[in-house]
C-alpha positions in Angstrom: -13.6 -10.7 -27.1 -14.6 -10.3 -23.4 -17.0 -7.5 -22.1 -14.5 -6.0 -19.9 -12.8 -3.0 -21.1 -9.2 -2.7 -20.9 -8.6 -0.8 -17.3 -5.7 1.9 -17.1 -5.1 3.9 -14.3 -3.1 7.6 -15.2 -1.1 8.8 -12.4 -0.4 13.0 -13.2 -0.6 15.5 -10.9 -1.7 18.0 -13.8 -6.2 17.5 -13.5 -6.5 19.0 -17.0 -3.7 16.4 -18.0 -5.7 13.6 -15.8 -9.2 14.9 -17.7 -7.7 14.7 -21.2 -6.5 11.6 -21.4 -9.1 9.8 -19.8 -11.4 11.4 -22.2 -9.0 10.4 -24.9 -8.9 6.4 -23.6 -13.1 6.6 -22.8 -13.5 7.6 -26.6 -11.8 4.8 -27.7 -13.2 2.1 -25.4 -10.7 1.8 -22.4 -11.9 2.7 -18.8 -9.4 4.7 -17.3 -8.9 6.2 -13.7 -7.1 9.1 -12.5 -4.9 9.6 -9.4 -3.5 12.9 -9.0 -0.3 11.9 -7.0 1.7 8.3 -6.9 1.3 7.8 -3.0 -2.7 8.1 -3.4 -2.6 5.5 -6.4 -0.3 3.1 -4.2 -2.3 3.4 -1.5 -5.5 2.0 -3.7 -3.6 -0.5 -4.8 -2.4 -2.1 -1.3 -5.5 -1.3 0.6 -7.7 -3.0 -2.6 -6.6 -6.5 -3.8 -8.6 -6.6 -6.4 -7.8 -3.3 -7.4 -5.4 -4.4 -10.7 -5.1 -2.0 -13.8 -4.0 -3.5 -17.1 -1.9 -0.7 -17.6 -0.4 2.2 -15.4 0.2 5.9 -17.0 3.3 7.6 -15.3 4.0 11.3 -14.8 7.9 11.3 -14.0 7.9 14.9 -11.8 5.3 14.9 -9.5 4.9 16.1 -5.3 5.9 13.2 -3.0 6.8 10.1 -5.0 8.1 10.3 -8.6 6.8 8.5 -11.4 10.1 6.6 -11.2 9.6 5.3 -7.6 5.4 4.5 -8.5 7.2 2.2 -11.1 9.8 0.4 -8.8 6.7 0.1 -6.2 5.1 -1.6 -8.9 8.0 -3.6 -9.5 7.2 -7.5 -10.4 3.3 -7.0 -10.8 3.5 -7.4 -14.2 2.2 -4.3 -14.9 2.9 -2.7 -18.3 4.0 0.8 -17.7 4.0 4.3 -20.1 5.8 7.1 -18.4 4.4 10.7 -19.8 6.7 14.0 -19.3 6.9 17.3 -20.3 10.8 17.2 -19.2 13.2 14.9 -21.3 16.0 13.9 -19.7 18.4 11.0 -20.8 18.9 9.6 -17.1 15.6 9.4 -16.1 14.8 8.0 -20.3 17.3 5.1 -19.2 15.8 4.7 -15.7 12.5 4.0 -16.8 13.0 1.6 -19.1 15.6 -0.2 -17.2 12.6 -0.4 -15.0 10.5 -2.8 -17.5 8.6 0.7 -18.8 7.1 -0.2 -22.0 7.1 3.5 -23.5 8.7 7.2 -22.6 6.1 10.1 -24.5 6.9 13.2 -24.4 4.4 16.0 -23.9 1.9 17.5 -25.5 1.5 14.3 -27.5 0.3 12.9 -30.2 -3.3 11.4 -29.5 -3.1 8.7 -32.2 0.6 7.9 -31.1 -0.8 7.8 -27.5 -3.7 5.5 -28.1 -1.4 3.0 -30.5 1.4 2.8 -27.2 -1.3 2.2 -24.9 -2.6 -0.5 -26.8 0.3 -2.2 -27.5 1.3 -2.3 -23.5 -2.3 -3.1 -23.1 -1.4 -6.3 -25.8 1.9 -6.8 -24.1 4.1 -5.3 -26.8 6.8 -2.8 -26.6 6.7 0.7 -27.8 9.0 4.2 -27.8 
């Protein structure tokens, strides 16, 4: 195995919920950076080419752009993508993984749960 640490990027407008789970990721060896809003994260990732995470952490309800228009941006970059809410709602459950989302967790959950979906996206498999 490589030196470089898997690379995820959580997109939550919630700080504590930013801080939390990239404490959570750190402990278990994945870098992780936060971006409180999707039009700040998108912005990073056009004005930085080399700026690529291995894995992009969705809030759905955020100010400005929506976790679900952060995933169509991202649309086609091959980027694996685990959408977090607090808010379950069928429609926006179907929309996100008709988008290629790769899991839908509801919060508060499960750290274990958590770190075994990131993990698979980060390995390229598919989770719930």
């Amino acid at each position: 195995m490589g030196n470089l640490k898997p690379f995820v990027v959580i997109v939550d407008d919630d700080e504590s919920v930013c801080r939390a789970i990239k404490r959570l990721l750190r402990s278990v060896g994945i870098a992780a950076e936060t971006f409180a809003s999707g039009d700040a994260f998108l912005n990073v990732l056009s004005s930085i080419p080399s700026y690529r995470p291995d894995c992009v952490i969705l809030d759905v309800q955020m100010p400005g752009l929506n976790g679900l228009e952060v995933q169509r941006r991202l649309s086609g970059s091959g980027t694996p993508v685990v959408f977090i809410t607090a808010h379950d709602n069928i429609s926006v459950r179907e929309q996100a993984f008709a988008g290629g989302a790769v899991a839908y967790i509801l919060k508060p959950f499960n750290d274990d749960l958590f770190i075994r979906t990131v993990r698979a996206a980060l390995e390229g498999g598919q989770a719930s």
